[in-house]
DRENLUM-283136 format. One line per field, with one value per residue (C-alpha): residue in one letter; z, x, y; residue number from 1. Coordinates in steps of 0.2 Angstrom, whole numbers. Each point is the difference from the previous one (the first is absolute). Example, Ala and Ser with C-alpha at 12.3 -4.5 7.8 and 13.67 -1.06 7.14 Angstrom:
REM DRENLUM-283136
res: a_s
z: 39_-3
x: 62_6
y: -22_17
n: 1_2
END
This chain:
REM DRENLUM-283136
res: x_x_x_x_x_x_x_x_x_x_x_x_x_x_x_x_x_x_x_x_x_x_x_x_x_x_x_x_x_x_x_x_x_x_x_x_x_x_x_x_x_x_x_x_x_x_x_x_x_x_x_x_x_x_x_x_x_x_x_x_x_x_x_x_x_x_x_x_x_x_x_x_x_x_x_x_x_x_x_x_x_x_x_x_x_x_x_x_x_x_x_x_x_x_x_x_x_x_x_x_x_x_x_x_x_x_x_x_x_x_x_x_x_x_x_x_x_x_x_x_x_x_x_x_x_x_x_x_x_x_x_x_x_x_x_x_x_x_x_x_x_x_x_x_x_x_x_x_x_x_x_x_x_x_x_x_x_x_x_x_x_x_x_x_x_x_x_x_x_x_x_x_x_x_x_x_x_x_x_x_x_x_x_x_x_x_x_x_x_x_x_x_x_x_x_x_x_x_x_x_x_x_x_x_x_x_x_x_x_x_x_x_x_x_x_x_x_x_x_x_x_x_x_x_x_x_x_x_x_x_x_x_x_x_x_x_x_x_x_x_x_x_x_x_x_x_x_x_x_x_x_x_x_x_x_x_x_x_x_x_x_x_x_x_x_x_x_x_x_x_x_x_x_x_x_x_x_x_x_x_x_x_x_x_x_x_x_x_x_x_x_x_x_x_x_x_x_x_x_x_x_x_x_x_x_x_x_x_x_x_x_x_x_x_x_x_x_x_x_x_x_x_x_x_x_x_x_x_x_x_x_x_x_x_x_x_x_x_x_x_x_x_x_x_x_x_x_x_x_x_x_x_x_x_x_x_x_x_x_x_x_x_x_x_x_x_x_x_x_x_x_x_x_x_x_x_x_x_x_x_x_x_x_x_x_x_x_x_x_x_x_x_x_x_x_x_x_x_x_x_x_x_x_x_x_x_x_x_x_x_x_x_x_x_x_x_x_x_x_x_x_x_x_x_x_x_x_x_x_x_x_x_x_x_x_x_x_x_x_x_x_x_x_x_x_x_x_x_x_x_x_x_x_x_x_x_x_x_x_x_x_x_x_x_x_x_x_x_x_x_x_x_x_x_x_x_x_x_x_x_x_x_x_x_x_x_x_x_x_x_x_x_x_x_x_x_x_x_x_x_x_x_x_x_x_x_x_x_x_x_x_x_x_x_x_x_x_x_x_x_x_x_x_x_x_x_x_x_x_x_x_x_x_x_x_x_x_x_x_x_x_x_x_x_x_x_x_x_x_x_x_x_x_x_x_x_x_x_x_x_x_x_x_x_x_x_x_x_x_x_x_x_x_x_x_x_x_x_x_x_x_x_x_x_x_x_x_x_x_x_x_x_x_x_x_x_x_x_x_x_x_x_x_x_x_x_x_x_x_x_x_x_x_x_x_x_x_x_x_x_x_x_x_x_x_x_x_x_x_x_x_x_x_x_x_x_x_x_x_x_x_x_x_x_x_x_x_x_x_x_x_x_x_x_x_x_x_x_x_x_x_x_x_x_x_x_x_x_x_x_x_x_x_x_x_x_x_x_x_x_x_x_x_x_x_x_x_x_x_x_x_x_x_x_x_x_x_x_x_x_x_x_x
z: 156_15_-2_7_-3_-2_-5_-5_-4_-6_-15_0_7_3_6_2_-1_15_-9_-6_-17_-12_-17_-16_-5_21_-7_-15_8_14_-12_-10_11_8_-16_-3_16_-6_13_-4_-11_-1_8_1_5_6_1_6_16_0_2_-10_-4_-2_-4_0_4_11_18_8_11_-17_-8_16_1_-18_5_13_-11_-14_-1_-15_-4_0_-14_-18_-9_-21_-7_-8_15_4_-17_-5_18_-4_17_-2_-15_12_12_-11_-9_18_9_-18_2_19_-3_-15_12_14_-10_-7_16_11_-12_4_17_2_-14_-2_-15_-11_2_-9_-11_-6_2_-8_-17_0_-2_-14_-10_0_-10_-7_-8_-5_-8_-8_-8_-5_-10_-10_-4_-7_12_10_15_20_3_-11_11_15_-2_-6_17_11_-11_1_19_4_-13_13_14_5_6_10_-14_-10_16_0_-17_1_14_-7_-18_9_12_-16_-8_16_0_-17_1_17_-8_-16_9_13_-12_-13_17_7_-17_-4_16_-5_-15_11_2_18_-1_18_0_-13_-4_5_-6_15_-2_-15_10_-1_14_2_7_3_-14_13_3_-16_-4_-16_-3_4_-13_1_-12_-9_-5_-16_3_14_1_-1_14_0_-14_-5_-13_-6_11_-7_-8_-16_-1_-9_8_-1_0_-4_16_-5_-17_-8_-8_-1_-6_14_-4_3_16_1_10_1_-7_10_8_10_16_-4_-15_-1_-4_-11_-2_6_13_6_12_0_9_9_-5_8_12_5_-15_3_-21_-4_10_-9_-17_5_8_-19_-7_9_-2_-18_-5_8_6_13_-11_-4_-16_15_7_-15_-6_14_-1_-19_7_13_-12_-14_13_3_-17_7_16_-7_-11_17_8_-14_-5_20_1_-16_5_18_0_17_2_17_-11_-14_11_9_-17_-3_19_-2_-12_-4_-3_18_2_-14_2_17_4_-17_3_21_-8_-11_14_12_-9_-3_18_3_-14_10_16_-9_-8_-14_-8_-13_-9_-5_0_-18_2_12_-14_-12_12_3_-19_-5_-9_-5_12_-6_12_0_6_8_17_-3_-1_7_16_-10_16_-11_4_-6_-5_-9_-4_-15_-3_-15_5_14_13_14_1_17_-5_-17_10_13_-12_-7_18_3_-16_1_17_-5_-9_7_-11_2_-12_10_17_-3_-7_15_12_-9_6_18_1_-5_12_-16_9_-7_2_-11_-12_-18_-7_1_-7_-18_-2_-22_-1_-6_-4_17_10_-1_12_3_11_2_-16_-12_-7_8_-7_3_-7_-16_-15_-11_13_2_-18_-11_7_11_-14_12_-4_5_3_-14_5_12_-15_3_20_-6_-12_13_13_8_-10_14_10_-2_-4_9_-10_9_-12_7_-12_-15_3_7_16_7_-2_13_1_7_6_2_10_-3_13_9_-2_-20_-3_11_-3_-18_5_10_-12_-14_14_0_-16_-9_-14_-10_8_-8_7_-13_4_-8_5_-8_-8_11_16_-4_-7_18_11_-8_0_19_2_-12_-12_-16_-11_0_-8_1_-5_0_-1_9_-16_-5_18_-3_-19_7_12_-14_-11_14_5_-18_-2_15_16_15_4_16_-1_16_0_9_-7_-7_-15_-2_-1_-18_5_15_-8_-14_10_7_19_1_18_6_14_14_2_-18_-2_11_-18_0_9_-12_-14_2_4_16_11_10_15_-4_12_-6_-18_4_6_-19_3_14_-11_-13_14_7_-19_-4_16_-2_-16_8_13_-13_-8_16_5_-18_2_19_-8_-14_13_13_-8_-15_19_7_-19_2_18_-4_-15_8_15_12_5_-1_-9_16_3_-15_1_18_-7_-16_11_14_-15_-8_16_4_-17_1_19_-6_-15_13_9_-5_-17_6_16_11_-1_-18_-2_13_-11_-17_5_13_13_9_-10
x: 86_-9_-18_-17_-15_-16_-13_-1_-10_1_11_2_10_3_15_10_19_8_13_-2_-7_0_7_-9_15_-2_-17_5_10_-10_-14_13_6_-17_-5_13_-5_-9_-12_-5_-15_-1_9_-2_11_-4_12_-6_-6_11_-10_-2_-13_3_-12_10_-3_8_6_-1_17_9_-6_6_15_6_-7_12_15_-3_9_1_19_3_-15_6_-12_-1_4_-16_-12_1_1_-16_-10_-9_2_12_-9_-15_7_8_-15_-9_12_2_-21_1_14_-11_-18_12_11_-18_-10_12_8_-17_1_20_7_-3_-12_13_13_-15_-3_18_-1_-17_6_17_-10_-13_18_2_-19_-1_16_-7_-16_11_9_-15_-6_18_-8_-14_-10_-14_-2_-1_20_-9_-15_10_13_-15_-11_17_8_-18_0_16_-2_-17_12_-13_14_-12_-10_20_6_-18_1_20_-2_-14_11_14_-9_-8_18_5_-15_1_19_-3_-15_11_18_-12_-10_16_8_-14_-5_21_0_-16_8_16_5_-8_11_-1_9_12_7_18_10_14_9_-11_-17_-12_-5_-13_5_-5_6_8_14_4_21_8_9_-15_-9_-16_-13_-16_-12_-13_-13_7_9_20_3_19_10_13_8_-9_13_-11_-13_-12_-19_-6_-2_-12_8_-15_0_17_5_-20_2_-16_10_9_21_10_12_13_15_13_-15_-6_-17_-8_-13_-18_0_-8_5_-14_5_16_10_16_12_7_16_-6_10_-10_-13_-5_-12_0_4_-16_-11_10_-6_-16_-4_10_-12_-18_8_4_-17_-8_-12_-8_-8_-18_-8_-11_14_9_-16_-4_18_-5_-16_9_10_-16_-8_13_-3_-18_3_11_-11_-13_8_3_-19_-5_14_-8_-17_0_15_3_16_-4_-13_12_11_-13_-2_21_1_-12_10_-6_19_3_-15_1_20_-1_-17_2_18_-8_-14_10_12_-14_-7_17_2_-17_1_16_-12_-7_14_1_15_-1_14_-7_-17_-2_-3_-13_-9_2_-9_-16_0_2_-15_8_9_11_4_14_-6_13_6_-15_-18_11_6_19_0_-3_-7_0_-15_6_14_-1_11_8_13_2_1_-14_-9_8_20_-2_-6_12_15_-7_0_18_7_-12_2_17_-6_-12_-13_-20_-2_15_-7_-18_9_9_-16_-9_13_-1_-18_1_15_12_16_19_16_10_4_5_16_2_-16_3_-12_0_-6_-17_-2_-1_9_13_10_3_-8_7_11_-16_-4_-15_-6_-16_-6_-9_-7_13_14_-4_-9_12_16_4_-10_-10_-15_-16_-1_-13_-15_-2_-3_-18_2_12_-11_-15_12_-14_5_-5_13_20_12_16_9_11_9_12_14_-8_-18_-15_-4_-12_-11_-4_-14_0_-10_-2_-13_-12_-1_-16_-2_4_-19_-5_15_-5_-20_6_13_-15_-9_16_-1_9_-9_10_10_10_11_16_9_12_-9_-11_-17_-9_10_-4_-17_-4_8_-7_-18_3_9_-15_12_-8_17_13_14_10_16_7_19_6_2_-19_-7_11_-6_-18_5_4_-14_-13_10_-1_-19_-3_2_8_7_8_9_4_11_15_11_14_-9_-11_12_-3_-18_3_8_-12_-14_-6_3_11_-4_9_-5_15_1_-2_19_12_4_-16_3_12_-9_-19_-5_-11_2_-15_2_-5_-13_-15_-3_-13_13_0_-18_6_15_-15_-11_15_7_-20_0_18_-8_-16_10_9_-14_-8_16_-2_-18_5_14_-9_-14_9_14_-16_-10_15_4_-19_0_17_-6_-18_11_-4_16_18_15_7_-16_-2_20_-4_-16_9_14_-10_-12_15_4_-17_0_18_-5_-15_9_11_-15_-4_-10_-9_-11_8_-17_-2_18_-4_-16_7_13_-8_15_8_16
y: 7_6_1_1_-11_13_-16_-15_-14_-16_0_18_12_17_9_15_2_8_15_16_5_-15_5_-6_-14_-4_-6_-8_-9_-5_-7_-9_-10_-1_-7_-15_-8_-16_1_18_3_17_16_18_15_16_10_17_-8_-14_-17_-15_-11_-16_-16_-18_-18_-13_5_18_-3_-4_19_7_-6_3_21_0_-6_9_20_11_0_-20_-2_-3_10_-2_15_2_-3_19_5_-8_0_18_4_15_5_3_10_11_5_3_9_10_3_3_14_8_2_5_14_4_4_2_16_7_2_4_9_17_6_8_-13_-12_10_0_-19_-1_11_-12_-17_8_4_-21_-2_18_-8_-17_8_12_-15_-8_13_2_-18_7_-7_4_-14_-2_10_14_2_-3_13_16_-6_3_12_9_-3_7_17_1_-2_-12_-10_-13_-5_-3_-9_-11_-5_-3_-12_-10_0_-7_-13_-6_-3_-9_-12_-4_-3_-11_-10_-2_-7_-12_-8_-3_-7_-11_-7_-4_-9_-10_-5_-3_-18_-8_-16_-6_-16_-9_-18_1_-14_-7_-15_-6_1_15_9_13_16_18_9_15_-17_1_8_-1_-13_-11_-11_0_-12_7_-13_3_13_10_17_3_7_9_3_-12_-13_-17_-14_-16_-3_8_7_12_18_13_18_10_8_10_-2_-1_-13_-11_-18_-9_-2_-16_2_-12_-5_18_11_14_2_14_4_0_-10_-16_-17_-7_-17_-11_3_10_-3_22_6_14_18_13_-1_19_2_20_0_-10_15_13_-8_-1_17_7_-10_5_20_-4_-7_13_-14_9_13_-3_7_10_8_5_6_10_8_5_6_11_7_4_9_13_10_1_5_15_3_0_11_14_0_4_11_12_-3_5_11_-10_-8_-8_-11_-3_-7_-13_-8_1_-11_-11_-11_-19_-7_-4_-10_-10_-2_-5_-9_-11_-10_-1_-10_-11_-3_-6_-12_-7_0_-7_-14_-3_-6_-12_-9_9_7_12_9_17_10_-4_-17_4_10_-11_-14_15_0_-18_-10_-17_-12_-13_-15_-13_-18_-9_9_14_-8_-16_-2_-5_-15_-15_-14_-19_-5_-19_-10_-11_-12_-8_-14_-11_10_3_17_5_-6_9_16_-3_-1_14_11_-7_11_14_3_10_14_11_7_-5_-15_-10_7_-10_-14_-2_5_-13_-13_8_-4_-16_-4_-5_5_-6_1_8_-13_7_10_16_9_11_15_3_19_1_-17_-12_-11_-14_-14_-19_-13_-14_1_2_19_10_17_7_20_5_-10_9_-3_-21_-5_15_2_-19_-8_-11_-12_-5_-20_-6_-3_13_15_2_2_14_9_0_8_14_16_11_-3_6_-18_-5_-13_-13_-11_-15_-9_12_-7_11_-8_13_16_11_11_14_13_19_4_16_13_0_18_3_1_11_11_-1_5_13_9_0_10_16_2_-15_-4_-16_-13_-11_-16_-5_-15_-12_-16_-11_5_-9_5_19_-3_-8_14_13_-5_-4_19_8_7_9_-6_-14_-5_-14_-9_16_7_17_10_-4_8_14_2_-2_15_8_0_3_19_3_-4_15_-14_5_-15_-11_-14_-12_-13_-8_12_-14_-6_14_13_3_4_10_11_3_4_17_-9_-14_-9_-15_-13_0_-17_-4_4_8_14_2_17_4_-1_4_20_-9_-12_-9_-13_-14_-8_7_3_15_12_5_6_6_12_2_9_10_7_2_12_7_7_6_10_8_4_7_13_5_6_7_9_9_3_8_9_9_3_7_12_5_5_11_7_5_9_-11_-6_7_-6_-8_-7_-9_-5_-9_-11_-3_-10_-6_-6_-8_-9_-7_-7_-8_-7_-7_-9_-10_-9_-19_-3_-16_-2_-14_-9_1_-10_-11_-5_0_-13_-12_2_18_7
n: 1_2_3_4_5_6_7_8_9_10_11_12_13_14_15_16_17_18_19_20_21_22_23_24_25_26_27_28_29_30_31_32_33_34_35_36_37_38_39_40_41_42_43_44_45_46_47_48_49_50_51_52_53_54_55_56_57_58_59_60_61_62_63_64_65_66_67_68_69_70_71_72_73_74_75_76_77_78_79_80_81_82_83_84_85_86_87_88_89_90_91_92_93_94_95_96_97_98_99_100_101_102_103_104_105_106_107_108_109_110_111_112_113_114_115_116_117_118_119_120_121_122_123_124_125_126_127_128_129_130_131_132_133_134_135_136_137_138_139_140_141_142_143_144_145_146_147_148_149_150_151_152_153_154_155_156_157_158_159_160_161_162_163_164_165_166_167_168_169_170_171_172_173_174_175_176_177_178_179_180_181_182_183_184_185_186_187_188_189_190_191_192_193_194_195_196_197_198_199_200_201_202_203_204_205_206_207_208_209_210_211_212_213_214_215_216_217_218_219_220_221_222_223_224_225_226_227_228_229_230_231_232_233_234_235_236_237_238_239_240_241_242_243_244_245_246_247_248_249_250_251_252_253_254_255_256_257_258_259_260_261_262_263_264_265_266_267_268_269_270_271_272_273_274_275_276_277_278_279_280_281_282_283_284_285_286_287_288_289_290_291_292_293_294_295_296_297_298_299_300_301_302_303_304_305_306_307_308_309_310_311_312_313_314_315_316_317_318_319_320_321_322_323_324_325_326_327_328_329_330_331_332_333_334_335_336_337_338_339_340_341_342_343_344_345_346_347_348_349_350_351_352_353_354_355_356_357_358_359_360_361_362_363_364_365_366_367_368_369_370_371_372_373_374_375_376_377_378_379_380_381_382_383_384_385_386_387_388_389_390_391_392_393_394_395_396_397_398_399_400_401_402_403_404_405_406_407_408_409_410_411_412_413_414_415_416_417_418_419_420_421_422_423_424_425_426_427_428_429_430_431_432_433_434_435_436_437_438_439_440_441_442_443_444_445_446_447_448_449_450_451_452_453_454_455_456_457_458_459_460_461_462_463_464_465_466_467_468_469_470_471_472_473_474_475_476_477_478_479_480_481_482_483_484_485_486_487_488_489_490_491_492_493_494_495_496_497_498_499_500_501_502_503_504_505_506_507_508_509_510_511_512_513_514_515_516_517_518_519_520_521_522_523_524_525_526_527_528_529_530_531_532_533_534_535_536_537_538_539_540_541_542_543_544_545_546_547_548_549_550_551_552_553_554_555_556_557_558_559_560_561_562_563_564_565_566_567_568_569_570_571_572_573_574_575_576_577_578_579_580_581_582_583_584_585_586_587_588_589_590_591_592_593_594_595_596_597_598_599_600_601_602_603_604_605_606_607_608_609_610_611_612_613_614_615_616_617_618_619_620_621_622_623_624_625_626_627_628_629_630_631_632_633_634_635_636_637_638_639_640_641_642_643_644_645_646_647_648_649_650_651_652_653_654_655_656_657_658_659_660_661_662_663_664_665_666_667_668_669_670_671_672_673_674_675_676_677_678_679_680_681_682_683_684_685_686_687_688_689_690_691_692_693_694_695_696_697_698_699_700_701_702_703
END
């Protein structure tokens, strides 16, 4: 590809591609392959002037070199990459609103009157016909009012005033249709799978790849917690599988060796080694977008309330018009109250304020998955946290090791790290960053490492049996004892911490402690929700009494609950909605399904789980739990500017029927402020919620 470099700067780039005009799936493509470069950590395509902008790491010379190789034709584009980009959506809908002004104003000046006329009195036939419709209904709403203030117009032959409101009508629909298809595409790709790089298994060793490497054919292995990323068939291996993201349901399945499993759902524990079957994923975005259109999830109570409104307002309006027009035998000011209508207003500012906030939550990490959410986040009055991975930081830490048998502290721990550094989840990862720090490194020196489902894990060291997971798994299911003697270390074993139990020849040889660490901010997140409007906060948690009793006077809870199972946070959910609570629930979004679900807002912490964003209605980044003050602020304001274009479009619109009805301004007159009215209100809608500093403030860092 021929190109120019317009500017640059170290680790960014800006460029513009030598050719003619560059086509939307140009772009796409472009930005794909852009994207798989390893080095690359961000790209954008333009492709109405043609540049790219591209940020990256490593070497300048390396970037440079794989621009000049790369050309359109020789790129192996997914099928679903321009399906799903939006780009072409985009400029569709703005060439379709470009052509619509043009057409408008331009017909002005070069066609002649009477041919507009004849083109005017057509397009009123299109609503005359829709309001016509609407009343074989037996309804009175917008289409009604519509079609009498054209129909009106056009008997007048004040075809002006007709063509005015026709364009204004048909904008609306196009903004609204726009609005719509873009935010069901940008949140579908937000929930789209972002799986950069895979284990591929060669030659009986893992490798870790970019996922863009990956064919069919290939086998690739998926270790407990993380995402599936293609769809395929189990090869080796079991685990139990959570499919809630496509199939609802909230229990995880069992996925065996010949048993199919799918892209985007999650493998909750075990591990998988998957032959890989398809790897586009364009089916996975056509569920999700069905899904988002089905729900109707961008719908807030607001907008369809304002719809409602619109459409309860036309029997008054007619009703308006008909009481000037036998009053003052004047059918100029009967037909200022019949233009001056208050459905497009409140059809087209409403959804444009929902939308932006979306898009602004968006800035500050935080996805949410329709306007109703947002509402019920203004509204909310209880907040119910999880503990671990929410209040916690979910990175564990080993606080003591207590031993049992004959071995030392540090070889117990370090037999310990030598199994668990096979699976990663956070428990194993402290247990082998414990041995790190204490510079207890090994050579691999057991048998090949079993993982039981939901229980812990098993091998051989030097012929003698070593397990270590949960009390149930070692003292229950292996039977293992505790060496007499040693009962009443076991029984003083500090409750507040989480237990590891590592058992050698069916005798408990150790107990490790571990760890999970508040987040420094929880408090004054805590302090500062109670400030916008929150008024109980509760904290549920399955550990120990103790444990929770701790946390939650260190976080400033006003409730706790501990030793807790899913289906009792949910039932608590429950019974607060149905003693008046607005209620939002936060949790990692795995064990808390149940609860996330129940409550008014569901929000999950990204890291907490990669189906976190599958389940929850929001997701928050998680380095900073005050971002939720910061979604609090932002739904609080979304609901005050709502309320504010309410007031500005009851005030104007009743100014602009008084001023029509007192003579004072024409029909066109008050058609012309009406729109350009309309259009204030809807540009203002689009600006940003929350002043910069005001974020910057309520979270301690820039976002």
């Amino acid at each position: 590809m021929k190109f120019i470099i317009k500017h640059e700067i170290k680790g960014r780039l800006r460029i513009h591609a030598v050719q003619g005009k560059m086509t939307c799936a140009q772009a796409d493509t472009l930005c794909w392959f852009l994207e798989k470069q390893e080095y690359v950590t961000d790209a954008k395509v333009y492709e109405r002037t043609a540049d790219a902008v591209i940020c990256y790491t490593g070497e300048r010379e390396e970037l440079i070199a794989v621009l000049r190789e790369f050309s359109y034709e020789k790129a192996d584009v997914p099928e679903n990459v321009p399906a799903s980009s939006g780009r072409e959506l985009n400029s569709a809908f703005r060439e379709k609103l470009i052509t619509k002004v043009i057409l408008h104003y331009g017909g002005k000046l070069i066609v002649p009157y009477p041919l507009r006329k004849v083109w005017m009195t057509f397009k009123a036939l299109r609503y005359i016909w829709k309001g016509l419709c609407c009343l074989a209904k037996r309804r009175i709403e917008v289409p009604v009012l519509d079609a009498a203030a054209i129909g009106v117009s056009v008997v007048r032959g004040d075809f002006n005033t007709a063509g005015s409101v026709m364009f204004l009508l048909g904008v609306g629909e196009l903004l609204e249709e726009w609005t719509h298809k873009k935010s069901v595409g940008e949140l579908a790709r937000s929930m789209s799978l972002n799986v950069k790089k895979v284990w591929l298994k060669k030659d009986d060793q893992e490798v870790l790849v970019h996922s863009s490497r990956i064919q069919p054919g290939d086998t690739v292995v998926v270790h407990m917690g993380n995402v599936i990323p293609f769809d395929g068939e189990v090869s080796d291996g079991e685990g139990m599988v959570n499919q809630a993201s496509l199939t609802g349901e909230s229990l995880p399945v069992r996925r065996a060796n010949g048993q199919t499993v799918y892209a985007g759902t999650v493998l909750e524990e075990g591990e998988l080694e998957i032959l890989v079957k398809a790897v586009s994923g364009s089916t996975r975005f056509e569920k999700i977008v069905t899904m988002i259109e089905d729900s109707e999830k961008l719908k807030s109570a607001l907008e369809s309330k304002a719809e409602h409104l619109a459409d309860k307002l036309v029997p008054y309006t007619l009703l308006g018009t008909g009481i000037v027009g036998l009053v003052t035998r004047n059918a100029a000011k009967a037909l200022s109250v019949l233009m001056v209508d208050f459905s497009c207003a409140l059809k087209l500012a409403m959804p444009i304020a929902v939308l932006s906030a979306i898009r602004e939550a968006g800035q500050h990490g935080i996805t949410v998955k329709g306007g109703k959410y947002l509402e019920a986040v203004a509204e909310a009055d209880t907040i119910v946290f999880d503990k671990t991975g929410t209040l916690t930081k979910a990175k564990p830490t080993v606080r003591e090791v207590v031993v049992f048998a004959d071995y030392p502290e540090d070889e117990a721990l370090r037999i310990a790290a030598c199994l668990e550094e096979h699976f990663p989840h956070s428990m194993a990862k402290a247990v082998v960053d414990a041995a790190k720090k204490r510079k207890l490194y090994h050579e691999e020196m057991h048998s090949k490492v079993e993982y039981i489902v939901a229980h812990g894990i098993s091998s051989y060291i030097e012929d003698k049996k070593v397990i270590i997971g949960s009390s149930h798994f070692v003292f229950e299911d292996e039977g293992c004892t505790i060496r007499p003697g040693m009962q009443a270390r076991f029984d003083d074993l500090p409750s507040e911490y989480s237990h590891l139990y590592l058992a050698i020849e069916k005798e408990l040889t150790a107990v490790i402690c571990i760890e999970d660490p508040l987040r420094e901010e929880a408090a004054d997140m805590v302090r500062m929700l109670k400030g916008e409007g929150i008024k109980k906060v509760v904290m549920m948690t399955g550990d120990s009494e103790r444990t929770a009793a701790s946390i939650a006077k260190r976080v400033g809870v006003d409730e706790y609950y501990s030793e807790v199972l899913p289906e009792d946070k949910a039932r608590f959910v429950e019974k607060e909605k149905e003693s008046g609570k607005k209620v939002i629930m936060i949790g990692d979004g795995i064990n808390d399904s149940p609860a996330l679900s129940a409550a008014d807002a569901g929000i999950a912490i990204s890291d907490g789980a990669e189906i976190a964003r599958e389940i929850a209605d929001i997701t928050i980044a998680a380095d900073d739990l005050r971002v939720i003050v910061t979604l609090k602020r932002l739904a609080n304001a979304m609901m005050k500017r709502i309320q504010a274009n309410y007031r500005g479009i009851v005030g104007i619109n009743s100014g602009l029927i008084a001023l029509g009805v007192g003579g004072v301004i024409q029909p066109t007159a008050s058609a012309l402020l009406h729109n350009t009215s309309t259009l204030a209100i809807s540009l203002r809608s689009m600006k940003d919620l929350l002043p910069e500093e005001q974020n910057v403030q309520q979270t301690g860092k820039e976002m």
